[in-house]
C-alpha positions in Angstrom: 13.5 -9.8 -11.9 11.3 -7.6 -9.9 12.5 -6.9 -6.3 9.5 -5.4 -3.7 10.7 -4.0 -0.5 9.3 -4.9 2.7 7.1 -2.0 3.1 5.4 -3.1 -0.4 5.1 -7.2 1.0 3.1 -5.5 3.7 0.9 -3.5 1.9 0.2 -6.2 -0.4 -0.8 -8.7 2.0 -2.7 -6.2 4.4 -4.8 -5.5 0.9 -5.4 -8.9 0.6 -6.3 -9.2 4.0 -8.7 -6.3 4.0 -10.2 -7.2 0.6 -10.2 -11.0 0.6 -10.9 -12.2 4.0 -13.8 -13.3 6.2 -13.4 -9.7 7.2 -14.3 -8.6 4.1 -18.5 -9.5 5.1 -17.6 -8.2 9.0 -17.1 -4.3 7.0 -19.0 -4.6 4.3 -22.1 -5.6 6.8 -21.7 -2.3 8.8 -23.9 -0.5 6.4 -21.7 1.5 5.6 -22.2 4.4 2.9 -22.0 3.3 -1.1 -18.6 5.1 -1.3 -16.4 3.8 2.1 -15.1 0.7 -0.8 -13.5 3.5 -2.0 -11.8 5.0 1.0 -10.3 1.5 1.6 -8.5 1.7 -2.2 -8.1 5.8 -1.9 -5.8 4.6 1.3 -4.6 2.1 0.0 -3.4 3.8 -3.2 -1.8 6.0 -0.5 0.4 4.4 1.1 1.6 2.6 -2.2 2.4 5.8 -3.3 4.4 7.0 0.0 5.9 3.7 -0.4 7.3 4.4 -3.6 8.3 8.1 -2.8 10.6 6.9 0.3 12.4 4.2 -1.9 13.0 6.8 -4.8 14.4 9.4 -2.4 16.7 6.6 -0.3 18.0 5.7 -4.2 18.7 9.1 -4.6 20.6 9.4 -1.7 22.7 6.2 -2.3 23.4 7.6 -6.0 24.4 11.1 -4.4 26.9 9.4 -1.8 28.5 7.3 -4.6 28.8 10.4 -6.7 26.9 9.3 -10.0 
């Protein structure tokens, strides 16, 4: 079974929000430049990724205090 830490919930849903919402037309009316889609992912993708790098390293440390 997969298990998601709260961190990941959040992200998920704040995605969801920012990409499938009425706020969705509110940003994508601003005129913004062709490429600012792909600052919302490129931050996106960022955070997952810091995400993932603090719950390997808190594993790590629980493995090092039990001595595996």
């Amino acid at each position: 079974m997969l298990r998601y830490s709260g961190h990941a919930l959040l992200l998920m849903l704040g995605a969801i929000f920012l990409f499938h919402s009425p706020f969705t037309q509110w940003w994508a009316g601003l005129g913004l430049p062709w490429y600012s889609v792909f600052i919302f992912w490129v931050f996106l993708i960022v955070l997952v990724a810091l995400d993932n790098l603090s719950s390997t390293a808190d594993k790590t440390e629980e493995e090092d205090k039990r001595g595996d």
